[in-house]
N, C-alpha and C positions, 0 to 999 in steps of 0.2 A: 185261350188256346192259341197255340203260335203255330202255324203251317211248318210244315218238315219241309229242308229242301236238301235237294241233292250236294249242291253248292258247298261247300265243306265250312268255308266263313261264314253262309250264314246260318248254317244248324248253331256253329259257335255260339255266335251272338246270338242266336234267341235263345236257346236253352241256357243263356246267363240271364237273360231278362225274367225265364220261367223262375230261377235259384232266386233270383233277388225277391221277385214279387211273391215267393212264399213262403222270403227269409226274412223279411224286415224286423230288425232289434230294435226292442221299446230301451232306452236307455232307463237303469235305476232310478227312481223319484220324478222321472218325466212323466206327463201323462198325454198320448198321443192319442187321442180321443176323436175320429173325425166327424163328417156329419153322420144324423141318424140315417140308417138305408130308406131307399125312397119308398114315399106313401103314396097310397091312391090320391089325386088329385081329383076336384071336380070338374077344372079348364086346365088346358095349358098354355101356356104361352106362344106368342108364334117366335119360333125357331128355324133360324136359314142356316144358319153351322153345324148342326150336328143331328146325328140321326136317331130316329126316334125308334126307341124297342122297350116291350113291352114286359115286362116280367110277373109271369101269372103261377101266385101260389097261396098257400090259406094262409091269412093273419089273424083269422079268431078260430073259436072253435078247437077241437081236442087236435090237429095236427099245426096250431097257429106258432107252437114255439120252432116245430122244423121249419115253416116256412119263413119265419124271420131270421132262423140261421141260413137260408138261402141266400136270402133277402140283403145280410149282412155281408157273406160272402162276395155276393156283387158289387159292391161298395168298394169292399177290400182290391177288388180288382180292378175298379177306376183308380180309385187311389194311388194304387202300385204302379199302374200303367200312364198315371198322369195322363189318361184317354178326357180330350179336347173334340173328340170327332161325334157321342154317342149320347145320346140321352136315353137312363132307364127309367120308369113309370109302373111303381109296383099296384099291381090291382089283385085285390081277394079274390080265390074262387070259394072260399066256403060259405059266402053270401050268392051262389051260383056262378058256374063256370063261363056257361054260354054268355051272361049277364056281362060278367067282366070284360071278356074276350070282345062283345059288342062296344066295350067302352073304350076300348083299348084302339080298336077299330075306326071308331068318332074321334079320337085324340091324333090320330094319324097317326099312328107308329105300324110299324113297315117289316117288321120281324116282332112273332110271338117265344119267350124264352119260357117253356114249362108247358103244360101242368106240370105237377107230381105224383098225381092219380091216374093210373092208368083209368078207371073208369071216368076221368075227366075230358080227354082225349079226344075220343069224339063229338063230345057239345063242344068243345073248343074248333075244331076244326072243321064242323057245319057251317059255323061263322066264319073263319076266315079262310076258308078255299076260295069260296065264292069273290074275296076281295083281292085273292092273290098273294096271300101274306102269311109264308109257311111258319112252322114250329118246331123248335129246337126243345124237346119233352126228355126233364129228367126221369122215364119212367124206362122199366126193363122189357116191356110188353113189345113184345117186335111183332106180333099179329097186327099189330096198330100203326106199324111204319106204311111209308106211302111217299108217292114224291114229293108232296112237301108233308110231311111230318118224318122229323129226324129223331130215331130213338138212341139218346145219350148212355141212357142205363146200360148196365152191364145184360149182354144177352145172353143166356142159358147153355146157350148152343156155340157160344162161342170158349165159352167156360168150359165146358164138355169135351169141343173138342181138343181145349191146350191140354187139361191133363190126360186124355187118353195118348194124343200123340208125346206126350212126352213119358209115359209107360212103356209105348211102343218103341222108343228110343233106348228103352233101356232092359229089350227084349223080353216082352210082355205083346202075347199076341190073339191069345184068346180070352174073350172078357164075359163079364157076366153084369145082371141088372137087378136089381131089388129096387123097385119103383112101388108106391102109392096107387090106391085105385082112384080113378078120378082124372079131369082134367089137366090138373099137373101133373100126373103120372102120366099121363099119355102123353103128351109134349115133350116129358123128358124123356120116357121109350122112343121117340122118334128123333130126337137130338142126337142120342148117345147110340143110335144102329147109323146115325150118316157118321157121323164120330170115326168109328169103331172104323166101318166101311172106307172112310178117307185114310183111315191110317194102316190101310191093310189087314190091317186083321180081323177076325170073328168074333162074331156074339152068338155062343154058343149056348145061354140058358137066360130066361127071365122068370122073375117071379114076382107078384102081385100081392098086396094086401094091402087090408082095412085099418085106416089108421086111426088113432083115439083109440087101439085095444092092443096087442102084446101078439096079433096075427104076425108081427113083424118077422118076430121069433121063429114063429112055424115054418114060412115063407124061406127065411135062411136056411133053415133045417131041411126043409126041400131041396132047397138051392144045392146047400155042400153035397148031400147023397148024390144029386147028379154029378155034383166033380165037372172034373175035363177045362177047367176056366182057371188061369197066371192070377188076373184083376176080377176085383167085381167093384160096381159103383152102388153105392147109396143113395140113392136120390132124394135126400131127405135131411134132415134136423143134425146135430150129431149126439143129442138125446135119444133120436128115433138107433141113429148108427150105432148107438154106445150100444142097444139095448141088441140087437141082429149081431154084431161082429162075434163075439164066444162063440156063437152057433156056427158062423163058417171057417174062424183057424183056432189053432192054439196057441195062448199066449205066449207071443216072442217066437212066434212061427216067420218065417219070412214069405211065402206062399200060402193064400193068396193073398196080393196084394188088397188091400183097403182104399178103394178109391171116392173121396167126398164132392161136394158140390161148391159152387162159389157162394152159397150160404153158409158156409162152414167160418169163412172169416168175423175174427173178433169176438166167437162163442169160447170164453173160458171152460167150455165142459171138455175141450181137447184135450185141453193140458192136463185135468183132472182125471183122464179115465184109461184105465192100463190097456182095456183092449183095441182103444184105438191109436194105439202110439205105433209108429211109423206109419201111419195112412196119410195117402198126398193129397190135396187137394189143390183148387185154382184159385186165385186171390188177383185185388186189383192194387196196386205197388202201394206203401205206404211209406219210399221213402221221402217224399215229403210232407207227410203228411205232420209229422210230430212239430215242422220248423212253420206249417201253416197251421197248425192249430195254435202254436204259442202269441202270433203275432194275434192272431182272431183273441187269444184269452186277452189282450195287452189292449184291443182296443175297445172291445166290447164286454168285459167282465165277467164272459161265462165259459164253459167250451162250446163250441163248432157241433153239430150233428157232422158224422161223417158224410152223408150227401152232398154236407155244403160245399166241398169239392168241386159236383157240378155246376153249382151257378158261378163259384171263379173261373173255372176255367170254359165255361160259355161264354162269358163274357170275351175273355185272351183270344176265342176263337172270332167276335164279332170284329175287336179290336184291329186284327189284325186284317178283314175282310175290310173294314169300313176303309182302309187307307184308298181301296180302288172303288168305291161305293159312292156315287155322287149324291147327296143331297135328297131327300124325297123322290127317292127314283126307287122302283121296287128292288129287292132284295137279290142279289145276285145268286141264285138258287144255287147252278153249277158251279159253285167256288166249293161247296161241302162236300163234293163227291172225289175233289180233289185225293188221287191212289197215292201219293206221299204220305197223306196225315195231315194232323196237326198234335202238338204235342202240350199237354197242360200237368196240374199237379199230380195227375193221377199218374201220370204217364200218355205213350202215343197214343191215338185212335185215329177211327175215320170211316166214314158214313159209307155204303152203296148207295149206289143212285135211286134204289128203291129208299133208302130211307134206312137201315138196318146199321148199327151202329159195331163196328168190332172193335177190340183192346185188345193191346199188347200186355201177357197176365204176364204171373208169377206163379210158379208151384211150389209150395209150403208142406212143410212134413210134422206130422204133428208126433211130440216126444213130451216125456217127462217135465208136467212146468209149463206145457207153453210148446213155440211151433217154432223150425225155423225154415229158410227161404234155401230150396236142393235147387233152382234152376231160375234167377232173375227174370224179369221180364225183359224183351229186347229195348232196346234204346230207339228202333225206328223200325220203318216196315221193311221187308226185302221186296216184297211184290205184289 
């Protein structure tokens, strides 16, 4: 992750350092092969040069192959980065969390990168609060931020709110909700009224239902007789959306609008399904995703999990802290809350000082085939 700066040269320069580190060409019949990503160790060595960080994800177990593609990914980012300043120390949590996290703690390392379980989160960070040695967590769970725990993952509410305001942008003012009953549902009802609310406009109807049954339908059915709503959001699957959409327009209606969630990215049912063609939804950039997945195929023989995004560019983000980081000296907390950003493969982001992670999205329109991109994500924060 490389810090945004106002400076005009030096956004240059790093945002060529980002291109490079997740462009790198395998030449024809070369094999650029580097080391395996790092493994739990039982000692480590003593180290006066560089600083020691922690990277906590599952290596066995049914989620062992996403966390070795973390795992990998962090790799790829020493590599690119030619980082001389950083030692990582990968340690299992699917042998337990707290377990790891205590080892991780005994080895000295000074920053925790992960979990990936939001229910790992807090046994991670009972242990290291107490030692002072926050967590950078690729998870999306923002009930779980805190001042030290930084949640990387995409937040719901931050998804929420790009695509309503960018409806509102293009005079759409009264909105509507079809949400789930349940926990998720309530989170999302209370996302998308601050949403709505920041963007001036109203939320003029919700509707609830039971999911795992076809309540969805009915729920829509209610929804359109009240009318009066431009958008409605679906807060849900776009299987769940496919099935609710006939019930509230008619095909090749232009009102109302179809508005999805940031789980909507990378579901082929978009492109397949006539009634949700022109619905927008919010996504997190994937133009580099295609030129870091090929290097990741060229060195390690398989594809990338999408996630792995986050441990490269957690790492760009350490890389770039560790240059004012002295040696076994705790973690410079306030460098994260930094209101510039920092900008990595995904794109910009950047913490609150609570811990709450925002991204600069994308909104994508889903059509015949497949989706395409009505409004880029911005290049940097304005404020």
């Amino acid at each position: 992750m490389i810090e945004l700066k106002a400076n005009r040269r030096k956004v240059i320069a790093l945002g060529a350092v980002v291109l490079l580190a997740g462009c790198k060409v395998i030449p024809k019949g070369v094999q650029d092969v580097p080391p395996p990503a790092p493994t739990p160790t039982d000692t480590l060595p003593g180290d006066k040069q560089r600083q020691r960080i922690a990277l906590l994800v599952p290596l066995t177990g049914p989620d062992a192959a996403l966390g070795q593609s973390i795992a990998n990914a962090t790799t790829m980012a020493l590599l690119d980065t030619n980082a001389q300043t950083i030692r990582i120390t990968t340690y299992d949590t699917a042998t337990g969390a707290a377990a790891a996290a205590s080892k991780a703690l005994q080895d000295g390392n000074r920053l925790i990168l992960g979990p990936v379980s939001a229910s790992d989160i807090a046994a991670v960070s009972a242990v290291a609060r107490p030692a002072k040695v926050p967590l950078i967590t690729y998870s999306g769970d923002t009930s779980l931020a805190a001042r030290d725990v930084f949640v990387m993952g995409l937040d719901p509410a931050n998804a929420m709110q790009r695509v309503v305001s960018f409806a509102s942008s293009k005079g759409m003012h009264r909105f509507a909700l079809l949400a789930p009953k349940g926990a998720a549902g309530t989170r999302a009802t209370a996302a998308y009224a601050a949403a709505v609310q920041a963007s001036g406009g109203t939320l003029v109807s919700t509707q609830t239902y039971d999911r795992g049954n076809r309540s969805i339908v009915s729920a829509a059915t209610r929804l359109k007789a009240r009318g009066g709503f431009d958008a409605v959001l679906i807060a849900d699957s776009p299987r769940y959306a496919a099935m609710a959409a006939p019930s509230l327009k008619a095909t090749g209606a232009a009102l109302p609008k179809i508005l999805g969630t940031d789980g909507w990215g990378g579901d082929p049912a978009i492109g397949k399904t006539a009634s949700l063609r022109g619905a927008w939804f919010p996504a997190i950039s994937d133009g580099r995703w295609a030129r870091f997945s090929e290097s990741y195929r060229g060195r390690f023989g398989v594809a990338p999990y999408r996630l792995s995004t986050f441990g490269y560019d957690s790492v760009l983000l350490v890389v770039r802290i560790a240059r004012d980081w002295r040696v076994n000296s705790p973690f410079p907390l306030a460098r994260l809350s930094d209101r510039d950003g920092f900008l990595g493969l995904d794109g910009p982001f950047r913490f609150s000082a609570n811990g709450v992670g925002e991204r600069a999205l994308e909104v994508r329109e889903a059509r015949s085939g497949g989706v395409t991109i009505i409004s880029p994500a911005a290049e940097k924060f304005l404020n």
